[in-house]
C-alpha positions as CSV (number, residue, x, y, z in Angstrom):
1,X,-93.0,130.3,144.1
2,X,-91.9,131.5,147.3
3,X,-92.6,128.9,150.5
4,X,-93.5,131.1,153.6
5,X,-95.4,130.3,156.8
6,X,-99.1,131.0,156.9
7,X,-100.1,132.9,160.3
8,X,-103.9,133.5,161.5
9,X,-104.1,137.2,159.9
10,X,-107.1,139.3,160.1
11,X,-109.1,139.1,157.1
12,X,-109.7,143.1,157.2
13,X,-106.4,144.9,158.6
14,X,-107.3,148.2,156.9
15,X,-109.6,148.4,160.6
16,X,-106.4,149.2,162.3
17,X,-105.6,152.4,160.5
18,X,-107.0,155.6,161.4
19,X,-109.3,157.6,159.0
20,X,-107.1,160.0,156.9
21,X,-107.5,161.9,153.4
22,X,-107.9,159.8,150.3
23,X,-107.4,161.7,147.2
24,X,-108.0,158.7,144.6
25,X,-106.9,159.0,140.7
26,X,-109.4,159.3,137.8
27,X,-109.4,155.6,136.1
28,X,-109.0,155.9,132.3
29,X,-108.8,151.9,132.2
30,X,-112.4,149.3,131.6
31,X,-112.4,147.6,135.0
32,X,-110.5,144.0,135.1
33,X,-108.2,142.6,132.9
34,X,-109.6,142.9,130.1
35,X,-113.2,142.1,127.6
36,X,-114.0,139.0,127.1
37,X,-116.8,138.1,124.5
38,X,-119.3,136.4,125.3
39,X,-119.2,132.1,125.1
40,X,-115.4,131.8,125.2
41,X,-113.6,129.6,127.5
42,X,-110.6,130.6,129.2
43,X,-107.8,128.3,129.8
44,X,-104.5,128.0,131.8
45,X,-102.6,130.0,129.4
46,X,-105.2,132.9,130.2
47,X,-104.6,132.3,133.6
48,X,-100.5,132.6,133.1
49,X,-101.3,135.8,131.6
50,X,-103.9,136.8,134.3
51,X,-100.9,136.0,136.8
52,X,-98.0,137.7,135.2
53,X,-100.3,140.9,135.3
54,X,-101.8,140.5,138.8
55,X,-97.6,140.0,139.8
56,X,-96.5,143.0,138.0
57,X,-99.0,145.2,140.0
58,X,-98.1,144.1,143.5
59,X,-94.7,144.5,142.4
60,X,-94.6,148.0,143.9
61,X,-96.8,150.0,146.5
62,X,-100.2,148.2,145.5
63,X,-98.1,144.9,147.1
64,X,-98.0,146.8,150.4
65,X,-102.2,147.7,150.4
66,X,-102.9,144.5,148.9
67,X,-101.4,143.1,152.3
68,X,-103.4,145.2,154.6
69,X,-106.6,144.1,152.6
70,X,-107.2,141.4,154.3
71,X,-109.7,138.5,152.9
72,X,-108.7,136.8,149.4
73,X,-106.2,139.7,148.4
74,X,-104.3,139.4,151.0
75,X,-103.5,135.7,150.2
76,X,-103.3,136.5,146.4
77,X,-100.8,138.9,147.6
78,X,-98.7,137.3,150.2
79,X,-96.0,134.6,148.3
80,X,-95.4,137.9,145.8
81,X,-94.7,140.6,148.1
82,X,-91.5,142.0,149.9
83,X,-92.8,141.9,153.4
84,X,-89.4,144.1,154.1
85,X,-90.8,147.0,152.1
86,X,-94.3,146.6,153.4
87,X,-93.0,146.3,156.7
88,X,-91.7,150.3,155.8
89,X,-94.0,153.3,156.7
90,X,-96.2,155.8,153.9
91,X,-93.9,157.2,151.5
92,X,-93.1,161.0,150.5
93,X,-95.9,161.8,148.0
94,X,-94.1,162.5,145.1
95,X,-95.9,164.0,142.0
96,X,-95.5,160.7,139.8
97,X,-97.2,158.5,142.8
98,X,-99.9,160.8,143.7
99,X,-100.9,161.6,139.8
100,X,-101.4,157.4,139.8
101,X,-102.2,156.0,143.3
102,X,-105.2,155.8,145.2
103,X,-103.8,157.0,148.3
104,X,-104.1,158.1,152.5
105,X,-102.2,161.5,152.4
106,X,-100.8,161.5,156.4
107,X,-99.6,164.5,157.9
108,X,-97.0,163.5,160.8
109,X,-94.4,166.7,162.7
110,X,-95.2,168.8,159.7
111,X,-94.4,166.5,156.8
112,X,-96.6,164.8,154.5
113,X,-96.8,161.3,153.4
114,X,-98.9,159.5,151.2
115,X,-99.9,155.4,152.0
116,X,-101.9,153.8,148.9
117,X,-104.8,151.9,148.6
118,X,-106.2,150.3,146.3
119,X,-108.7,151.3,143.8
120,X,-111.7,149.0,142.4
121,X,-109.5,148.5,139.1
122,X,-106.6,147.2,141.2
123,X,-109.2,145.2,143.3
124,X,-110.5,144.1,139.8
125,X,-107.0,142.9,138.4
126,X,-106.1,141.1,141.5
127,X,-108.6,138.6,141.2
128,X,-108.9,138.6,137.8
129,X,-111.6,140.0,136.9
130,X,-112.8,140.0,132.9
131,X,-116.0,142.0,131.6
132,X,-117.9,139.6,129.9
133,X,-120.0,141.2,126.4
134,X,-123.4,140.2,126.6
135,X,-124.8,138.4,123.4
136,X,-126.9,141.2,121.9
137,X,-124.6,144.2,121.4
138,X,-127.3,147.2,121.3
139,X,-127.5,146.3,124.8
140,X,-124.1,147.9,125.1
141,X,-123.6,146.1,129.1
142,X,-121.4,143.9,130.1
143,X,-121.2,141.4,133.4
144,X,-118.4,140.3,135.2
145,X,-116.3,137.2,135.6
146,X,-113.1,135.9,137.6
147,X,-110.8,133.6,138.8
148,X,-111.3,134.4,142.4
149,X,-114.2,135.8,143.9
150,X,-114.1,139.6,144.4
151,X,-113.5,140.4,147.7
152,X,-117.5,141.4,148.4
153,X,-118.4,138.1,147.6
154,X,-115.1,136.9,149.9
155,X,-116.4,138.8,152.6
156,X,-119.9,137.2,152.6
157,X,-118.9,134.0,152.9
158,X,-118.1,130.9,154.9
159,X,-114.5,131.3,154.9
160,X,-114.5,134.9,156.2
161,X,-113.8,134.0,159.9
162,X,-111.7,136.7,160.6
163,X,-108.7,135.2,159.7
164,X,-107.1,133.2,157.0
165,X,-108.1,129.8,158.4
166,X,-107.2,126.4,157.4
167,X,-110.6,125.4,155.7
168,X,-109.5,128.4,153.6
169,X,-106.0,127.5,152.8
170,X,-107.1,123.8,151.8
171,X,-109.7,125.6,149.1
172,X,-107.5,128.1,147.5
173,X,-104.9,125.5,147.0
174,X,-107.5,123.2,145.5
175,X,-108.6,125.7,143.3
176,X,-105.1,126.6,142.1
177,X,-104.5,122.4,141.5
178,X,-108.6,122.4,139.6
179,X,-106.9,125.6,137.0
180,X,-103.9,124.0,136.6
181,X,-105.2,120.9,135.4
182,X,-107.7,122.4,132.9
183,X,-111.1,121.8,135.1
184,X,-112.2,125.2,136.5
185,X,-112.3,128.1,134.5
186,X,-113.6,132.0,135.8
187,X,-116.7,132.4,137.9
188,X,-120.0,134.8,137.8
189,X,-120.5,136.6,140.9
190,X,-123.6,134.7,141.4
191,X,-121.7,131.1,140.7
192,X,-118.9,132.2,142.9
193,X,-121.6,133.0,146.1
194,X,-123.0,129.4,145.2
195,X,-119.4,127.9,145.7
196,X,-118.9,129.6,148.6
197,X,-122.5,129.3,150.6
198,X,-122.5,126.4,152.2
199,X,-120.0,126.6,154.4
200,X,-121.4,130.1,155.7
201,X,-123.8,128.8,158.4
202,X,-121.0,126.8,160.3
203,X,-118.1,129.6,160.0
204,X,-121.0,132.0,161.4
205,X,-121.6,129.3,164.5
206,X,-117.7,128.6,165.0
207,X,-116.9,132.5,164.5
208,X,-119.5,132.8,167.4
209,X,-117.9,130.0,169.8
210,X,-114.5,132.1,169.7
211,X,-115.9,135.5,170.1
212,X,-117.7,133.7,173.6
213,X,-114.7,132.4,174.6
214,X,-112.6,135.3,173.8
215,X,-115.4,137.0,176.3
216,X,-115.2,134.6,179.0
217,X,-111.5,135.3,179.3
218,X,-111.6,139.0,179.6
């Protein structure tokens, strides 16, 4: 795994764009990684797998939007991407990338370009999500599951400061250690905004403090 430093980064930097013209792809593919029935336990080897997929997508122009994302996907993101080619401006929207991006087509001194973003399946794959069959099949639904929070639930809760902070460092490397060692498995939605409540109320008060000092000091 790549070593790099981590640097206070907005949680959100999609804000800093201007609006432009999305023209997003039809998804042919069930959201997440895959179908997981319903009462069986995923292990480390699932998460390898869940890995080596997440990896192969942000090995390309998803890497570069899953940088400007901000929040949990951005730190998913960072030790796998080539910050030299995100660092690079939209690309020329060829046929092939257009037909299967998500993307901001720019218009800039009469040439196009096209910028992607990502889709809810990329979202989906990046934290690793799984649909989850419920136990009576005429009911034909599913719920979801993952090995990171989505980044809804991210953004709702304590550790969304508006920046990667070191609280939230300390608990994503924790929860890598807890998989690796065979004690924490895929969350629910709802079990993943339990696990991440009860810091909320005091990132809300210290999120305040710096926002009245930043004030004080304009």
């Amino acid at each position: 795994m790549k070593t790099r430093l981590l640097l206070p980064v907005p949680h959100d930097l999609s804000v800093l764009r201007a609006p432009q013209i999305v023209s997003t792809a039809v998804e042919d593919r069930p959201l997440g990684i895959g179908i997981k029935p319903n009462g069986i336990r995923l292990n480390r080897e699932d998460y390898k797998t869940y890995v080596k997929m997440r990896n192969n997508l942000l090995d390309g122009p998803i890497g570069k939007a899953a940088l400007l994302e901000g929040g949990i996907i951005w730190r998913l993101a960072w030790n796998c991407c080539d910050l030299e080619t995100t660092a690079k401006g939209p690309d020329l929207p060829t046929e092939s990338f257009t037909a299967h991006s998500s993307v901001h087509l720019i218009s800039l001194g009469g040439q196009r370009f096209a910028e992607t973003v990502l889709s809810q399946q990329d979202r989906y794959i990046l934290v690793g999500v799984y649909r989850v069959l419920t136990e009576n099949p005429k009911q034909n639904s599913a719920s979801i599951t993952s090995w990171w929070p989505t980044q809804e639930t991210w953004k709702d809760s304590g550790y969304n400061t508006g920046y990667w902070s070191h609280a939230a460092e300390v608990w994503y490397r924790r929860r890598i250690q807890l998989i690796e060692d065979g004690k924490a498995e895929p969350l629910t939605s709802n079990e993943w905004r339990n696990t991440l409540r009860h810091s909320k109320s005091d990132a809300k008060d210290l999120l305040e403090y710096v926002e009245l000092l930043f004030a004080a000091k304009i």
